[in-house]
Predicted model as a PDB file, atoms N, CA, C, CB and O in Angstrom, pLDDT in the B-factor column:
MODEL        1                                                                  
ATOM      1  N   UNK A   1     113.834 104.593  97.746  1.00 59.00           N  
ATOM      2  CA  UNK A   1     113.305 103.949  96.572  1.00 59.00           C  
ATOM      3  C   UNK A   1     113.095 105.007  95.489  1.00 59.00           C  
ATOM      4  CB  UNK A   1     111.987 103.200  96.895  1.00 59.00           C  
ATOM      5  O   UNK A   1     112.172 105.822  95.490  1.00 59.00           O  
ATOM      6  N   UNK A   2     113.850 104.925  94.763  1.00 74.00           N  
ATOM      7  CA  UNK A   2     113.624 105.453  92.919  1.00 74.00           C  
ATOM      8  C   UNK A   2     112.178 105.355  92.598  1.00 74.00           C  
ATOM      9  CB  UNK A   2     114.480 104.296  91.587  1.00 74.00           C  
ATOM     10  O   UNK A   2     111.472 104.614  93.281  1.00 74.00           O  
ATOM     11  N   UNK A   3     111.637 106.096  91.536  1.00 85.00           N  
ATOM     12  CA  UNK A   3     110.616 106.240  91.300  1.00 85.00           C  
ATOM     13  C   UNK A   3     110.488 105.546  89.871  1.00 85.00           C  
ATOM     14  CB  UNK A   3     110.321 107.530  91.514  1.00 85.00           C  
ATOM     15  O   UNK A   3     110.959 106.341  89.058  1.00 85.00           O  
ATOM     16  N   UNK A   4     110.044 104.388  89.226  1.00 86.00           N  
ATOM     17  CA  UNK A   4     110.242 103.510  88.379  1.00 86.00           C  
ATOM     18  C   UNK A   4     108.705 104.308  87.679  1.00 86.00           C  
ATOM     19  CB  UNK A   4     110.432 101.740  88.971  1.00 86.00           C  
ATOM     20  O   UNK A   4     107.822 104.997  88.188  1.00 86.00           O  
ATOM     21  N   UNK A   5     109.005 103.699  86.023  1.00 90.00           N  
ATOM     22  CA  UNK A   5     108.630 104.163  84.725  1.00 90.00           C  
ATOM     23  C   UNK A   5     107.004 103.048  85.160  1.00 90.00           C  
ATOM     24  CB  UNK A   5     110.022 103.704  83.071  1.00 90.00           C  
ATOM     25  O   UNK A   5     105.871 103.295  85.572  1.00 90.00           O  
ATOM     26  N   UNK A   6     107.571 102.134  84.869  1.00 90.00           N  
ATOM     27  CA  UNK A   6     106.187 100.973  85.122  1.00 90.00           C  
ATOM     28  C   UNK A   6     106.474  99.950  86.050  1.00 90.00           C  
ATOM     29  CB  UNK A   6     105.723 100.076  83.745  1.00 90.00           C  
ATOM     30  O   UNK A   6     107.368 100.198  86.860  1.00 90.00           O  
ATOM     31  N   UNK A   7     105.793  98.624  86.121  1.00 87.00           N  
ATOM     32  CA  UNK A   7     105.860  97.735  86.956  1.00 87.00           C  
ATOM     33  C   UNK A   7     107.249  96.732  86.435  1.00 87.00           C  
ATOM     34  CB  UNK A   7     104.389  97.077  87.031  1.00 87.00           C  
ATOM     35  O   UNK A   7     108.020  96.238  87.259  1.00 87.00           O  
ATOM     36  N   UNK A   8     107.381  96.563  85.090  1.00 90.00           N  
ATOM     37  CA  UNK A   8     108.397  96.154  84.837  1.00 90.00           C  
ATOM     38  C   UNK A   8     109.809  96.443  84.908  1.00 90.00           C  
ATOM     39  CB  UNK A   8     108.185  96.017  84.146  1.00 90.00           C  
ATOM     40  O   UNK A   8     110.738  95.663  85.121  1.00 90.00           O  
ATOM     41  N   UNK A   9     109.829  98.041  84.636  1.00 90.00           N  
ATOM     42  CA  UNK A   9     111.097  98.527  85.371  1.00 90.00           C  
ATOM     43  C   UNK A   9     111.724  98.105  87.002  1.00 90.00           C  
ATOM     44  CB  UNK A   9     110.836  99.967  85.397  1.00 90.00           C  
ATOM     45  O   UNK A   9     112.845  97.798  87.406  1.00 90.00           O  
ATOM     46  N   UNK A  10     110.140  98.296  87.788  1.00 85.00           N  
ATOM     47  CA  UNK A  10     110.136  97.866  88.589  1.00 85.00           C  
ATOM     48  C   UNK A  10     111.253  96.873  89.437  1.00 85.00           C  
ATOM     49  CB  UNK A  10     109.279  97.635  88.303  1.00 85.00           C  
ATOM     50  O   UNK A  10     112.206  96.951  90.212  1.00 85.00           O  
ATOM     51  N   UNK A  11     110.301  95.758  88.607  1.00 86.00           N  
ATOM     52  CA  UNK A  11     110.566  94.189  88.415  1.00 86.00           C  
ATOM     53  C   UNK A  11     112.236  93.839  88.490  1.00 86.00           C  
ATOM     54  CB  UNK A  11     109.922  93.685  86.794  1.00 86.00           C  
ATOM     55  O   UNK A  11     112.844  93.151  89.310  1.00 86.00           O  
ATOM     56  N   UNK A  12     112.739  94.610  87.275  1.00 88.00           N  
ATOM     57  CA  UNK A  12     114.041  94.407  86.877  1.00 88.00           C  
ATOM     58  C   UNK A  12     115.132  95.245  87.720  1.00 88.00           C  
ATOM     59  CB  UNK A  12     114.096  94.731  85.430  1.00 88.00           C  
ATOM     60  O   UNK A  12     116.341  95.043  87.831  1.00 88.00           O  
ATOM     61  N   UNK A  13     114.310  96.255  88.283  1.00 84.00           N  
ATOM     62  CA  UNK A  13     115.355  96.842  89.373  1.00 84.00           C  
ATOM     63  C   UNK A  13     115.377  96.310  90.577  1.00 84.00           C  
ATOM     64  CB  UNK A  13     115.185  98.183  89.673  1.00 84.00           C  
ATOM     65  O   UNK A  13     116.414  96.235  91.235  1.00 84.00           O  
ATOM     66  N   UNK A  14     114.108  95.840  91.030  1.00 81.00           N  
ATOM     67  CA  UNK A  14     113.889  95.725  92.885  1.00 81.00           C  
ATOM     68  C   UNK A  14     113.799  93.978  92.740  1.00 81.00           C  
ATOM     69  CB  UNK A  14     111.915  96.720  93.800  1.00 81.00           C  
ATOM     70  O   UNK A  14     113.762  93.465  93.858  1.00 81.00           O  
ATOM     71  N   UNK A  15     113.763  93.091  91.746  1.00 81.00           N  
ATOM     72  CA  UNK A  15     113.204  92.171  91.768  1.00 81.00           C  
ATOM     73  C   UNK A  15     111.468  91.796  92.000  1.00 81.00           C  
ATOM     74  CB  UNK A  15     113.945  91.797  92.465  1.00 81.00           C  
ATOM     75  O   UNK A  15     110.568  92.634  91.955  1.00 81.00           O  
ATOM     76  N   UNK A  16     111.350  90.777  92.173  1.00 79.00           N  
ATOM     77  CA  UNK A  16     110.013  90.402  92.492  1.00 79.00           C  
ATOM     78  C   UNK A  16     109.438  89.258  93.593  1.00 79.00           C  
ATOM     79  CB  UNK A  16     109.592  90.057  91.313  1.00 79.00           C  
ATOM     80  O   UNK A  16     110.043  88.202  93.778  1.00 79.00           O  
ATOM     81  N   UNK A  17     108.238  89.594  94.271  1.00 76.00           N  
ATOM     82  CA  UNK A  17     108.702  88.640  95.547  1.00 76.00           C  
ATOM     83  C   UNK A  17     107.174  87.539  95.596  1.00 76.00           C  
ATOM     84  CB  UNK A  17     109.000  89.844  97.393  1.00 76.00           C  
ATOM     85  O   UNK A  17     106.364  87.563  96.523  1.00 76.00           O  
ATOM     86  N   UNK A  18     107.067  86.576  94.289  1.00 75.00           N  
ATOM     87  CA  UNK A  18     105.925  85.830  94.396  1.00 75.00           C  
ATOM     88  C   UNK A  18     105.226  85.329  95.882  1.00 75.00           C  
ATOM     89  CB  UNK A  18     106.270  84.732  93.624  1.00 75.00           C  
ATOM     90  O   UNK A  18     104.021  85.095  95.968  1.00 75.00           O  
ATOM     91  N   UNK A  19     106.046  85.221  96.881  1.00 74.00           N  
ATOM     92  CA  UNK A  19     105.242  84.426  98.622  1.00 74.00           C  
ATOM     93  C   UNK A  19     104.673  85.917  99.142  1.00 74.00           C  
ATOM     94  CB  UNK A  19     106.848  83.503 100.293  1.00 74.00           C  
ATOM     95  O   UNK A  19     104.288  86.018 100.306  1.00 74.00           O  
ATOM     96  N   UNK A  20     104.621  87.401  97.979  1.00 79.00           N  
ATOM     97  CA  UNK A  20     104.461  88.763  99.086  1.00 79.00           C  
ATOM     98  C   UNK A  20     103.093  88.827  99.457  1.00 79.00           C  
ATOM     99  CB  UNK A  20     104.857  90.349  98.434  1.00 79.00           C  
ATOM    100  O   UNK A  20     102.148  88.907  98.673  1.00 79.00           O  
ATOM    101  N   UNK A  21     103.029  88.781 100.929  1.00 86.00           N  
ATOM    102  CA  UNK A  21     101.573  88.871 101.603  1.00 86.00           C  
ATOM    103  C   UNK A  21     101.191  90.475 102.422  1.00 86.00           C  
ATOM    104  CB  UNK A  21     101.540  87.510 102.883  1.00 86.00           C  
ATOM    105  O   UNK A  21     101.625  90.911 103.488  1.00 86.00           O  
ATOM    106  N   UNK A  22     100.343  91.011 101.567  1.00 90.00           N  
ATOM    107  CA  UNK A  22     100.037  92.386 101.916  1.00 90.00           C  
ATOM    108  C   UNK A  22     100.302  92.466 103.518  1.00 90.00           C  
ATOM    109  CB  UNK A  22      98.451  92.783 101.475  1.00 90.00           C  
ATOM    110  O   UNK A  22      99.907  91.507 104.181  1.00 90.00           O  
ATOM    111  N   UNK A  23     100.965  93.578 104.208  1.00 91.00           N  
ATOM    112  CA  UNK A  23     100.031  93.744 105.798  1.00 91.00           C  
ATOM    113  C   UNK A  23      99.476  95.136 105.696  1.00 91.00           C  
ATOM    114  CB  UNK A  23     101.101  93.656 107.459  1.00 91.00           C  
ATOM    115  O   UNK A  23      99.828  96.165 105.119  1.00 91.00           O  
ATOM    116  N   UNK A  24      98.291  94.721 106.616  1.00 93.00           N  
ATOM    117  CA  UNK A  24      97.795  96.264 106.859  1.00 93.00           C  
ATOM    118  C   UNK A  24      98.084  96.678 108.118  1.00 93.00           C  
ATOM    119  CB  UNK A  24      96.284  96.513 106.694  1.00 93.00           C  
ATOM    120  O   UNK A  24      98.033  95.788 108.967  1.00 93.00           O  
ATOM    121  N   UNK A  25      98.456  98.090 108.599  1.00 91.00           N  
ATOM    122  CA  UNK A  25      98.904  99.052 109.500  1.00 91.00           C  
ATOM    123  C   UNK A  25      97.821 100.086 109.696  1.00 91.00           C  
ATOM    124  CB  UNK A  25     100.177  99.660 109.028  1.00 91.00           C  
ATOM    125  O   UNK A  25      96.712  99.832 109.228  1.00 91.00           O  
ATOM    126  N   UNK A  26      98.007 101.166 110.303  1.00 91.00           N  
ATOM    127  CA  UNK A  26      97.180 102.015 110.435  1.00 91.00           C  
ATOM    128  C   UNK A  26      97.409 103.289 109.777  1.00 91.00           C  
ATOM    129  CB  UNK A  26      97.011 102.107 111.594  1.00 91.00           C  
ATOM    130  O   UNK A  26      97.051 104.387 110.202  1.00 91.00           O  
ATOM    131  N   UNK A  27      98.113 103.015 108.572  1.00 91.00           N  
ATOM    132  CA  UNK A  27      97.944 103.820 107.687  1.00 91.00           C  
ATOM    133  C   UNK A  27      97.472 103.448 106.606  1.00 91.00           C  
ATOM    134  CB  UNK A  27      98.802 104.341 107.511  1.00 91.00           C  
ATOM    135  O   UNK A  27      97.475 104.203 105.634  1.00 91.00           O  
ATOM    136  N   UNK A  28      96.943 102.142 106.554  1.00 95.00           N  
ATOM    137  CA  UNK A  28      95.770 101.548 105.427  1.00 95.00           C  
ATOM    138  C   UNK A  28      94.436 102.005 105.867  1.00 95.00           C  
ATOM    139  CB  UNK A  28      95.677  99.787 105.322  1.00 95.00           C  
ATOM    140  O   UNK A  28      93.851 101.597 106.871  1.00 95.00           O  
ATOM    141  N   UNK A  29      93.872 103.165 104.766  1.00 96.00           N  
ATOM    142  CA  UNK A  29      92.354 103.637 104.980  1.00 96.00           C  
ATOM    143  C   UNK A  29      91.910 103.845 104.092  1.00 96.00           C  
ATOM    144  CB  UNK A  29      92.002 104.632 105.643  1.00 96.00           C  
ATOM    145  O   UNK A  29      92.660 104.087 103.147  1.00 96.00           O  
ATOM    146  N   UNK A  30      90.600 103.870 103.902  1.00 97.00           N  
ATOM    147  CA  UNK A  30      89.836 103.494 102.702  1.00 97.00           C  
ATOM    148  C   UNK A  30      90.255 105.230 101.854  1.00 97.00           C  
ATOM    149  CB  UNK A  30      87.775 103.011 103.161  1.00 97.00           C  
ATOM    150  O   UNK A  30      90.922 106.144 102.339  1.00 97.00           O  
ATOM    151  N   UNK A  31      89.590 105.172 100.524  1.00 96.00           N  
ATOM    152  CA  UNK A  31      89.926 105.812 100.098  1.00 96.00           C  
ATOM    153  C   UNK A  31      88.298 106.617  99.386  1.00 96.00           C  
ATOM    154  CB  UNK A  31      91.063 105.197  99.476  1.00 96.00           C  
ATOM    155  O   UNK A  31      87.377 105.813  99.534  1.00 96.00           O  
ATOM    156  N   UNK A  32      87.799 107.995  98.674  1.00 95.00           N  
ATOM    157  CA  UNK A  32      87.064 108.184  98.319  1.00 95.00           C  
ATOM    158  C   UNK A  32      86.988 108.314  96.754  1.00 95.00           C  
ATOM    159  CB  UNK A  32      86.834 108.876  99.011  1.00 95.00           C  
ATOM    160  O   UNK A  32      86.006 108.504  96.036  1.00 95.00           O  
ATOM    161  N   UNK A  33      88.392 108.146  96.420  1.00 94.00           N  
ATOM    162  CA  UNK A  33      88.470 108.584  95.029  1.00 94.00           C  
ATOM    163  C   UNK A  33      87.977 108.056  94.114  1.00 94.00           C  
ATOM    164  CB  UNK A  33      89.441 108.677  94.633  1.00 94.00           C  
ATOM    165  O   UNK A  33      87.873 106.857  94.372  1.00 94.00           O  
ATOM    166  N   UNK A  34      87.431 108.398  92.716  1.00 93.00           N  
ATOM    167  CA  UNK A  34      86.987 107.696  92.041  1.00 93.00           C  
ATOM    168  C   UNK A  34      87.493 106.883  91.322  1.00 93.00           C  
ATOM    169  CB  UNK A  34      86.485 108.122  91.629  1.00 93.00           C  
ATOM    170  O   UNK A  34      88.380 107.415  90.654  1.00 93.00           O  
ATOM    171  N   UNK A  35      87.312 105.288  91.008  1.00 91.00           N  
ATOM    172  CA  UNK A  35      88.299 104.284  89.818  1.00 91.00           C  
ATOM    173  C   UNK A  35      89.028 105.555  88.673  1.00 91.00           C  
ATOM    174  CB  UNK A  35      86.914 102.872  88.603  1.00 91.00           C  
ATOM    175  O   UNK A  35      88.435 106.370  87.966  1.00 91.00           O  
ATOM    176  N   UNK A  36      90.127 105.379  88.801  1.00 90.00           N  
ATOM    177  CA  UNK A  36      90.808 105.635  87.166  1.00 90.00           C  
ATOM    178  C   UNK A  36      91.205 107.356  87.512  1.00 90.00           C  
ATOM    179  CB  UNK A  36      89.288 105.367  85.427  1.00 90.00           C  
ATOM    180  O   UNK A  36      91.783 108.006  86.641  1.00 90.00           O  
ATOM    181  N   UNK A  37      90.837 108.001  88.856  1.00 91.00           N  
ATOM    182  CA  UNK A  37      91.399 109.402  89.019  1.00 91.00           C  
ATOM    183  C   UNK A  37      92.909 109.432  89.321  1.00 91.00           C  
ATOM    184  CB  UNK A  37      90.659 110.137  90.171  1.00 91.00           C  
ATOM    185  O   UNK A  37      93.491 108.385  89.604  1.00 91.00           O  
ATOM    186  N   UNK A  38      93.538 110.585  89.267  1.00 93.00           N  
ATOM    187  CA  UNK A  38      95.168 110.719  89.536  1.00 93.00           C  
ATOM    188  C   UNK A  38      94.944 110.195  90.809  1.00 93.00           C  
ATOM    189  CB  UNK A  38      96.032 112.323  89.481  1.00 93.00           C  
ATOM    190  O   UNK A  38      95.690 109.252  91.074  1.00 93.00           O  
ATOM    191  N   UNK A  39      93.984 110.577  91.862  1.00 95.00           N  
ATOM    192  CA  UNK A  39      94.035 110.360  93.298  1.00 95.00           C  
ATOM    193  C   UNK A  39      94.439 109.301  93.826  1.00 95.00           C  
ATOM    194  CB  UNK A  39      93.026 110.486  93.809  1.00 95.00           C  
ATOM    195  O   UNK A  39      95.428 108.990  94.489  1.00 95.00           O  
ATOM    196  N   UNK A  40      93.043 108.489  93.235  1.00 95.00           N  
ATOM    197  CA  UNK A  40      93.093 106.750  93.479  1.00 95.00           C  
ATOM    198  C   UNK A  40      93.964 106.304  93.189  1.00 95.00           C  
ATOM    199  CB  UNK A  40      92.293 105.872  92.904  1.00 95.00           C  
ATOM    200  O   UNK A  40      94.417 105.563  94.062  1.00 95.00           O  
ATOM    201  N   UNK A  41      95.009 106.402  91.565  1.00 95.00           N  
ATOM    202  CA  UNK A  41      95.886 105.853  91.458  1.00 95.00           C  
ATOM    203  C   UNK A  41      97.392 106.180  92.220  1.00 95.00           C  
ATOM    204  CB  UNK A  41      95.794 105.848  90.338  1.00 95.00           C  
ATOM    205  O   UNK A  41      98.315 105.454  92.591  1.00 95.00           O  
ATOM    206  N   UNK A  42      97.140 107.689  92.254  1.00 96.00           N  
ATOM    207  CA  UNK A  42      98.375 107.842  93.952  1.00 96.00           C  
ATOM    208  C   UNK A  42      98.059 106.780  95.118  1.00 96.00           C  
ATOM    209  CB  UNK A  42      98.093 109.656  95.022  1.00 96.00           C  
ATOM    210  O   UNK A  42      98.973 106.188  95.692  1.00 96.00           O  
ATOM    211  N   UNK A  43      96.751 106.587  95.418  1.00 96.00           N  
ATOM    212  CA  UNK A  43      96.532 105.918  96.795  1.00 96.00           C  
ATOM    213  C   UNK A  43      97.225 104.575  96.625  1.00 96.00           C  
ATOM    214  CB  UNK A  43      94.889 105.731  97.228  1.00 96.00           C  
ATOM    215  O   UNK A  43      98.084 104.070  97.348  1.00 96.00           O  
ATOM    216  N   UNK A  44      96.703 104.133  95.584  1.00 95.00           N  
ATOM    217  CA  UNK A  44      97.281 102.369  95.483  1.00 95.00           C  
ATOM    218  C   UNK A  44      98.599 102.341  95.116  1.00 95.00           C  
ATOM    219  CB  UNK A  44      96.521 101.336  94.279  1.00 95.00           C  
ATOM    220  O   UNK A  44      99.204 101.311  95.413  1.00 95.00           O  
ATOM    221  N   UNK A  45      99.423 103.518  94.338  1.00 94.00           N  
ATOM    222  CA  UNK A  45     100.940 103.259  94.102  1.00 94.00           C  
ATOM    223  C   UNK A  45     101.389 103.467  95.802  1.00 94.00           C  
ATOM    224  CB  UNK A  45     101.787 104.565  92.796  1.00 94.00           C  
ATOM    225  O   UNK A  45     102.193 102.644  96.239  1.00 94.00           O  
ATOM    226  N   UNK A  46     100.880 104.549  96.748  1.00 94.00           N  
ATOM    227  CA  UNK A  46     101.027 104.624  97.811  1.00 94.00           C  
ATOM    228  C   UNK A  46     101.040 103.408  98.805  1.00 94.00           C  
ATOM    229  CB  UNK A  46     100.305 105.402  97.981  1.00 94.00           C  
ATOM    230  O   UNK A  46     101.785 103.354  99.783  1.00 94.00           O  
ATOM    231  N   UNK A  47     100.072 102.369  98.425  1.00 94.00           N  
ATOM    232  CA  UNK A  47      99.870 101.371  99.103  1.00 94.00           C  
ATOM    233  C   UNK A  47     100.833  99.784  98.718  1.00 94.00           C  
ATOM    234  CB  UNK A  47      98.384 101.328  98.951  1.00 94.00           C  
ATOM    235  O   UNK A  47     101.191  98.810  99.380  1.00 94.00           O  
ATOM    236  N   UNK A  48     100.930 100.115  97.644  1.00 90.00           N  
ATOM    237  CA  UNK A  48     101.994  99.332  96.863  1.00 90.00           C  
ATOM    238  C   UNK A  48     103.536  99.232  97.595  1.00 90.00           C  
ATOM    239  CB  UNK A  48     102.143 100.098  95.381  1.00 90.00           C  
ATOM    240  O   UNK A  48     104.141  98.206  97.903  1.00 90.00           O  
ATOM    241  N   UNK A  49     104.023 100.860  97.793  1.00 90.00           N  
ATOM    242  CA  UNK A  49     104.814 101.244  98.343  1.00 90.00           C  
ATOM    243  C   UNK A  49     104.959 100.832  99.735  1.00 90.00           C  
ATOM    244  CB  UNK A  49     104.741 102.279  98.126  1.00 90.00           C  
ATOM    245  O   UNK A  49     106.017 100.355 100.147  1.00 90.00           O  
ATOM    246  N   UNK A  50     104.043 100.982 100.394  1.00 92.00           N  
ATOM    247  CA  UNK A  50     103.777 100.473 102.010  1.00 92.00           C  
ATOM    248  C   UNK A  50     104.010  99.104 102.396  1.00 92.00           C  
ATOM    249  CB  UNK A  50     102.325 100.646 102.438  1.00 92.00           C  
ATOM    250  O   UNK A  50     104.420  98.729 103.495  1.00 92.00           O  
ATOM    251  N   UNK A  51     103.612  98.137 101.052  1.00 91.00           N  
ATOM    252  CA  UNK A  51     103.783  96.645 101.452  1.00 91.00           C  
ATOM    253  C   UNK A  51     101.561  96.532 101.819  1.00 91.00           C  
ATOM    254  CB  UNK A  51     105.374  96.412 103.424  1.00 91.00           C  
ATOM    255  O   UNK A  51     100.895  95.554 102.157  1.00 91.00           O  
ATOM    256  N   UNK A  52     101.266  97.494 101.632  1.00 95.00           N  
ATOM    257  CA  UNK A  52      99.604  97.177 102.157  1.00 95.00           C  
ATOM    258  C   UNK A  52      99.316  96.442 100.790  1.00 95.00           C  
ATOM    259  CB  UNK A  52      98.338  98.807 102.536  1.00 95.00           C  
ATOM    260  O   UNK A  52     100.093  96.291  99.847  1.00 95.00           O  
ATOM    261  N   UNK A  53      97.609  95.892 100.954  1.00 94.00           N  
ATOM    262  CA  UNK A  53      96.579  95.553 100.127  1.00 94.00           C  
ATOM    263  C   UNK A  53      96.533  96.542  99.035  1.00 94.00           C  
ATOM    264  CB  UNK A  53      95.327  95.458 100.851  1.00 94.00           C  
ATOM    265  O   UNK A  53      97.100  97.624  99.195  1.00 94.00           O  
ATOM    266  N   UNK A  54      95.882  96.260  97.891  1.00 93.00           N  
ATOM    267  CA  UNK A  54      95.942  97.513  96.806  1.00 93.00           C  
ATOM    268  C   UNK A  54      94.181  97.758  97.465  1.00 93.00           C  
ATOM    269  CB  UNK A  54      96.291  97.002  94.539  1.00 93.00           C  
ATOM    270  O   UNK A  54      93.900  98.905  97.812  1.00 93.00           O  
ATOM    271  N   UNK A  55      93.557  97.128  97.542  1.00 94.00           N  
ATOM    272  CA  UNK A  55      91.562  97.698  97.910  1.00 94.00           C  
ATOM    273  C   UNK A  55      91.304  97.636  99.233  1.00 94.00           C  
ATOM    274  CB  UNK A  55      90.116  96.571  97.246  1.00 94.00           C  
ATOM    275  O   UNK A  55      91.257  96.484  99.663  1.00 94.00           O  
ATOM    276  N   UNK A  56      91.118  98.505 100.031  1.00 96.00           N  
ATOM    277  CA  UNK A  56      90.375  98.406 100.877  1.00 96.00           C  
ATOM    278  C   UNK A  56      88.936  98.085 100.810  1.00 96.00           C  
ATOM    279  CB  UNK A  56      90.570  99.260 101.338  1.00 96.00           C  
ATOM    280  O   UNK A  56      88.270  98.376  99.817  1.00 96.00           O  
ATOM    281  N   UNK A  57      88.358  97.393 102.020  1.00 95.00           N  
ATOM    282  CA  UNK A  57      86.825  97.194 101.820  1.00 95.00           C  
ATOM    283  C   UNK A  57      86.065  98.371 101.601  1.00 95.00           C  
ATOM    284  CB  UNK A  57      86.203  96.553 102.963  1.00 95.00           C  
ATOM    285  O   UNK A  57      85.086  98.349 100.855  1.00 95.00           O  
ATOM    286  N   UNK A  58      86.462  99.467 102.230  1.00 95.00           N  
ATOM    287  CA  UNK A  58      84.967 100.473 102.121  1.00 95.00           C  
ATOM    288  C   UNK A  58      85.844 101.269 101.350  1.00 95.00           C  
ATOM    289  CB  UNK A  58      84.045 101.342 103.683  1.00 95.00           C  
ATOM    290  O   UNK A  58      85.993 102.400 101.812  1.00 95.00           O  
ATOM    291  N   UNK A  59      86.484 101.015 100.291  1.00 96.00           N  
ATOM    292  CA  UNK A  59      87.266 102.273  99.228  1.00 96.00           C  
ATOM    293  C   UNK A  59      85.823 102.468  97.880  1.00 96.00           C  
ATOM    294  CB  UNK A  59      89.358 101.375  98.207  1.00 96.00           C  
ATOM    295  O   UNK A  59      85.102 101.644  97.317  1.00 96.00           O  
ATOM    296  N   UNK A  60      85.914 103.620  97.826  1.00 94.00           N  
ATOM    297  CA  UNK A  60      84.566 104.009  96.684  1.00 94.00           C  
ATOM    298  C   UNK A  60      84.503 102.613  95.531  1.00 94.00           C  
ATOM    299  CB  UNK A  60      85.026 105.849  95.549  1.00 94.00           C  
ATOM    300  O   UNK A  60      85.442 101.894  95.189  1.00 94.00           O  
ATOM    301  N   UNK A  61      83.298 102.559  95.172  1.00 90.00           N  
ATOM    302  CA  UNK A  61      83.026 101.454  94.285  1.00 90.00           C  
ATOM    303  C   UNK A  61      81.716 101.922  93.166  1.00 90.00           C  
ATOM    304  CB  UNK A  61      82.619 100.074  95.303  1.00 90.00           C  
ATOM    305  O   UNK A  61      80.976 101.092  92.639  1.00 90.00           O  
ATOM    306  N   UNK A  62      81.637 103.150  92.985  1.00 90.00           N  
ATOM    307  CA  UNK A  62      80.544 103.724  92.184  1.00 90.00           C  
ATOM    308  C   UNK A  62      81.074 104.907  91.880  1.00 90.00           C  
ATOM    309  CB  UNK A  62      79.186 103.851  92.824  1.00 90.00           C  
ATOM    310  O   UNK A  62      82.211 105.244  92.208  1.00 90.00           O  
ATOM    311  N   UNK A  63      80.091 105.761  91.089  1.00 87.00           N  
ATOM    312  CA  UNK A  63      80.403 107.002  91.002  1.00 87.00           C  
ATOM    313  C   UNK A  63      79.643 108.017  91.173  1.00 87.00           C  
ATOM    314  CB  UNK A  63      80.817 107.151  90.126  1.00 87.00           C  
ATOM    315  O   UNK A  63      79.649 109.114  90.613  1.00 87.00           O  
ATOM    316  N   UNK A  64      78.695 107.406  92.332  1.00 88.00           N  
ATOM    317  CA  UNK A  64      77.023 108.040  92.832  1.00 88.00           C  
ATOM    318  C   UNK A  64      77.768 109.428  93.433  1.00 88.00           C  
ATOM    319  CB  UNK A  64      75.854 106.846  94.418  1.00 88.00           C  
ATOM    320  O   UNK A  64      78.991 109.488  93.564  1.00 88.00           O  
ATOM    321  N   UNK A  65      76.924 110.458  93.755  1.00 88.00           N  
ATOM    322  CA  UNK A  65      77.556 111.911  93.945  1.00 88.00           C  
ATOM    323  C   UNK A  65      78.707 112.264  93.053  1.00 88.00           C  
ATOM    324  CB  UNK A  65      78.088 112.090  95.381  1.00 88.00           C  
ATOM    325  O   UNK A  65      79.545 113.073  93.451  1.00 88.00           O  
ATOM    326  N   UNK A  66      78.779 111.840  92.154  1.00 86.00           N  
ATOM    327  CA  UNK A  66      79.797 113.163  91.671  1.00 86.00           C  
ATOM    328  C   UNK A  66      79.376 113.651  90.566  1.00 86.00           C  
ATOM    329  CB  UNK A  66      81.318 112.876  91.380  1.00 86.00           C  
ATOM    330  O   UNK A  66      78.756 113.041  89.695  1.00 86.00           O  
ATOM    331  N   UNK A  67      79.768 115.005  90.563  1.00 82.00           N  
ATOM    332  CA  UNK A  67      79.770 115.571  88.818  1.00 82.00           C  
ATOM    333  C   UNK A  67      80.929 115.766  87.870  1.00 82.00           C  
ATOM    334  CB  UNK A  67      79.260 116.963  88.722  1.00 82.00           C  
ATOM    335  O   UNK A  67      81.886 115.025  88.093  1.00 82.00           O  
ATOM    336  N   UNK A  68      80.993 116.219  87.323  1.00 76.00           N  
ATOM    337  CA  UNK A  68      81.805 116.377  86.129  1.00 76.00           C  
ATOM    338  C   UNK A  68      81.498 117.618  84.770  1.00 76.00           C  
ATOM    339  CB  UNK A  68      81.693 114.940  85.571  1.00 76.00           C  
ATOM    340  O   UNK A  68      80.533 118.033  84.128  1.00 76.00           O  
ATOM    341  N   UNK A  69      82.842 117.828  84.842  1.00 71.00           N  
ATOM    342  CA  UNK A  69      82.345 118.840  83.086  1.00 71.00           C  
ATOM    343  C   UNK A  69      81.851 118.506  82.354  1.00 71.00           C  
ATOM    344  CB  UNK A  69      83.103 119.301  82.097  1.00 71.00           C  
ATOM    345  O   UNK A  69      82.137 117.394  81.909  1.00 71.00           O  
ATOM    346  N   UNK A  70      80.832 119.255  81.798  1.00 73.00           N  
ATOM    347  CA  UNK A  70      80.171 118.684  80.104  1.00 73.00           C  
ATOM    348  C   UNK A  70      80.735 119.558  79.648  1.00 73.00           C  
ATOM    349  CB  UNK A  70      78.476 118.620  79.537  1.00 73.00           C  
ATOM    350  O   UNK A  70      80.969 120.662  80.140  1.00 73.00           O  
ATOM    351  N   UNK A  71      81.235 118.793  77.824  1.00 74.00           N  
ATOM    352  CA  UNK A  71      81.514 119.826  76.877  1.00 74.00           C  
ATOM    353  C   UNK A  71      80.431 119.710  76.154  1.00 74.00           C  
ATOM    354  CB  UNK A  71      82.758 119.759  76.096  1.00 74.00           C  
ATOM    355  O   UNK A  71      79.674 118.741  76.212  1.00 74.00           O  
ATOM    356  N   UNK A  72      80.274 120.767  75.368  1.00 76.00           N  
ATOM    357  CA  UNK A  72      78.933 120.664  74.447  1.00 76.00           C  
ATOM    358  C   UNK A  72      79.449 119.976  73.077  1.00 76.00           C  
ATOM    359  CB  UNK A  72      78.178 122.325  74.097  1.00 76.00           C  
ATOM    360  O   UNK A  72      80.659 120.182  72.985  1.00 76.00           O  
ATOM    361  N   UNK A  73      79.045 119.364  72.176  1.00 78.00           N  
ATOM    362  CA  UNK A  73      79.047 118.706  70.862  1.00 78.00           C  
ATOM    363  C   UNK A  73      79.613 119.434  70.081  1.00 78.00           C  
ATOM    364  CB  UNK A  73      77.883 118.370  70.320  1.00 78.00           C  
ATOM    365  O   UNK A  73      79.270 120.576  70.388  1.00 78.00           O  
ATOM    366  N   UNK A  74      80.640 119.480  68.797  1.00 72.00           N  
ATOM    367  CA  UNK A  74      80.838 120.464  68.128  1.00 72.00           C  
ATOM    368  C   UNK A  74      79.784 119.839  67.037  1.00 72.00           C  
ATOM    369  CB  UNK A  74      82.390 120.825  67.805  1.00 72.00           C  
ATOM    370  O   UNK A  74      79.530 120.454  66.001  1.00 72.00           O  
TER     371      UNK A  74                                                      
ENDMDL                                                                          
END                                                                             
């Protein structure tokens, strides 16, 4: 599988399969990453890829423990 631009490229190359019913395997596991990181969004193109669910139940759902850079104000 080619590595497509967006979902529509997608679409128009691989087709589209409205009856597609996720399965999960045992390489569906939750994930820690935070919404909207490169990570998370590897995990779910990853899972996309697999034929899995895009959410697992216990995949992060906050953003309790983490930090981040501050820039100061100019």
């Amino acid at each position: 599988m080619t590595r497509c631009k967006n979902v529509f490229e997608a679409i128009l190359r691989y087709g589209h399969d409205e009856d597609f019913v996720p399965h999960e395997d045992d390489r569906f596991s939750p994930t820690d990453a935070p919404a909207g990181s490169a990570e998370k969004i590897e995990v779910l193109r990853s899972r996309v890829e697999r034929g899995q669910p895009l959410w697992h139940n216990t995949d992060r759902v906050d953003y309790s423990g983490l930090t981040g850079a501050i820039r100061p104000r100019e």
